[in-house]
C-alpha positions, 0 to 999 in steps of 0.5 A: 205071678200068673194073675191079675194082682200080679199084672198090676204089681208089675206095671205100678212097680215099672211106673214107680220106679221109672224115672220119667213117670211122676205118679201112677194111678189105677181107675176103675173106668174112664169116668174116674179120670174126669175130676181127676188131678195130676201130676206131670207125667202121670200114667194112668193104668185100668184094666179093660176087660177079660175073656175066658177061653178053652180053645183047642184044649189050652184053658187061658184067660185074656186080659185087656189093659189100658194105659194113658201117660199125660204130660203138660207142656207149655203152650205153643211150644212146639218142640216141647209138645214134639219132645213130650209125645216122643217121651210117651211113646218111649216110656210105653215102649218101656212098659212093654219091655219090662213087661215081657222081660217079666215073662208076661206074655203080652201083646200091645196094640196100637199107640193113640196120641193126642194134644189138647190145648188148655189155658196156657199150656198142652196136654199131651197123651198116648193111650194104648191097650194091651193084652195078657194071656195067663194059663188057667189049670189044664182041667175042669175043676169042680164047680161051686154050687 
């Protein structure tokens, strides 16, 4: 589908049925993920925001998401934290497949990772944002007033 519900459809689906991912949650903004409980591997999508253009005639909207995959590990392991960071980055990786062989037309940026040290175990993470472009109708439409 050309539109936001199906963009989401799509990534839940890839979440959920992807045999390394644990659970799928969508929040709204960044605060949410605060009191927020997981279960590991856990992928957290959220749309970022959107931009509406006519550019050169070809009406288009843009739409911005964000991913995050949190996995926990044991701590000072380092060959787990090095495995759990390498897993992220594969599964992104399958996201932005499964996302163009849905014929989305998207466009990832830059991976972020992290590891953060909690009790007696490591957060690890790798955040990235992506873009969808998704065709508007071809003219001005009558507006609404």
């Amino acid at each position: 589908m050309n539109n936001l519900r199906g963009i989401y459809e799509s990534i839940k689906d890839f979440g959920e049925r992807h045999e390394m991912v644990n659970e799928v949650i969508l929040v709204k903004s960044e605060d949410e993920l605060q009191d927020q409980e997981f279960s590991y591997r856990t992928m957290v999508v959220m749309p970022l925001e959107a931009n509406v253009s006519r550019e050169q005639n070809t009406p288009v909207y843009y739409v911005d998401f964000g991913v995050v995959l949190l996995d926990k590990v044991p701590a000072e392991n380092d060959e787990a934290s090095i495995n759990s960071v390498d897993e992220n980055i594969f599964v992104i990786g399958q996201l932005q497949d499964h996302l163009q062989q849905e014929d989305y037309d998207v466009e990832f940026g830059a991976v972020d990772l992290g590891n953060e040290s909690i009790d007696d175990y490591n957060i690890t993470t790798a955040v990235a944002d992506f873009t969808f472009t998704l065709s508007r109708k071809p003219y001005n439409r009558t507006i609404n007033l």
